[in-house]
N, C-alpha and C positions, 0 to 999 in steps of 0.2 A: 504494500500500500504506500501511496505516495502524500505527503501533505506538502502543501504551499504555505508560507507566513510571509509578507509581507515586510520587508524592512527597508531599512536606511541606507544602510552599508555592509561591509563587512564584518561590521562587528555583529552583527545580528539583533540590533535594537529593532523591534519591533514599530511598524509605522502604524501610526492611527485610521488612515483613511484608506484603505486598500487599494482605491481608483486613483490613487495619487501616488504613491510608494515607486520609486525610481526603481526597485528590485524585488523578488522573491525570490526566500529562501524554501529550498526544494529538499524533505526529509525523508528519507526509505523509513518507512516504521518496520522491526520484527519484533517477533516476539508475542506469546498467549499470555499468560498472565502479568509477564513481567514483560513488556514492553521496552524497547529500547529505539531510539532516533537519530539515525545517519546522516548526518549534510550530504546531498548530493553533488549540491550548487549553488549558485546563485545564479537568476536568470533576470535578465533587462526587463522592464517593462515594458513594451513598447507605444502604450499608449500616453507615456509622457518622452517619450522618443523626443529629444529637442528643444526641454523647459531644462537643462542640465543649468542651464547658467542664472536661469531663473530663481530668484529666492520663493522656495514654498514650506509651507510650513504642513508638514505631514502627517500629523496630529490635529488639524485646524479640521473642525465640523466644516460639510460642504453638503449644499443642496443641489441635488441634480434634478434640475427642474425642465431638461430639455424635454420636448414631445416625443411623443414614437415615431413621428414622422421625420424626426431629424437623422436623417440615415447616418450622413458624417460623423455623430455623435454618437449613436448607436455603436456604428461598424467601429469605432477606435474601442469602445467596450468591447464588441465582439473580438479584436484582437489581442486586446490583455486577456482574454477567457481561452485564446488560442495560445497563447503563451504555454501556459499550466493545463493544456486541456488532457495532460496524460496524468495529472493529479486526481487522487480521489476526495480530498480536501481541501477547500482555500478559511486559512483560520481568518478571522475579521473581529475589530473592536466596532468599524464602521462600516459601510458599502450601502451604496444607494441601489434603488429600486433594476436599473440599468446595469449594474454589475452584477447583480444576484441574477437578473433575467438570463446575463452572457453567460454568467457560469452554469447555468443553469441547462441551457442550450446544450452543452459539452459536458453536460454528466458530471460537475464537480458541486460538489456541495460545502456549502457554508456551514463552520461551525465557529458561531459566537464567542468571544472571550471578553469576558470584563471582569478578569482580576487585575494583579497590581505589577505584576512581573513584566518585567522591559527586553528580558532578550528570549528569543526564541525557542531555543532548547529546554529554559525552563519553564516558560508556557506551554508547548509542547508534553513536557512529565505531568504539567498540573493537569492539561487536556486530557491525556492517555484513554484514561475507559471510556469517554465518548466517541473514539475510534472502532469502528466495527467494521 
């Protein structure tokens, strides 16, 4: 099984807004009872492909209030769901209506976290048994 988290950089700080997050961090899970989680990688996002120089703040609440007719906006969601579409989880603090639809599309599913833990891996431990 594969999960997605969201982060900053290499350091594996978790990013607040998943539609925003310059990267995902990419974990093999094994393991039945005692679980355990392998870095893959880290993969580009590509839907912020080209805001690199941009100041954003990746934790900053954000409404995505575009139509479904906005295909532009859509298909750049559709291709951060392409990204991780070999994932079986994208963990999320946040994601708007439009990213849950793309990931949704390609079979990966959202699991919520709002505890207090900032890097990935031990998000990921504290996750563990809602892995199936």
């Amino acid at each position: 099984m594969k999960i997605a988290v969201p982060v900053v950089d290499e350091t594996l700080k978790m990013a607040g807004n998943a539609g925003h997050t310059p990267y995902f961090a990419v974990f093999n899970l094994s393991g039945g009872m005692f679980k355990s989680f392998t870095l893959e990688g880290l993969r580009a996002n590509p839907k912020v492909a080209g805001e690199e120089d941009h100041h954003h703040d990746h934790d900053a609440p954000h409404t995505c209030d575009h139509d479904d007719d906005d295909v532009e906006h859509i298909r750049a969601h559709d291709t951060m769901a392409e990204a991780i579409e070999d994932c079986d989880y994208l963990v999320v603090k946040m994601a708007c209506k439009n990213t849950a639809k793309s990931m949704s599309n390609v079979g990966v599913k959202l699991q919520k976290y709002n505890g207090s833990e900032a890097l990935a891996p031990k998000i990921l431990t504290e996750l563990a048994p809602q892995f199936k």
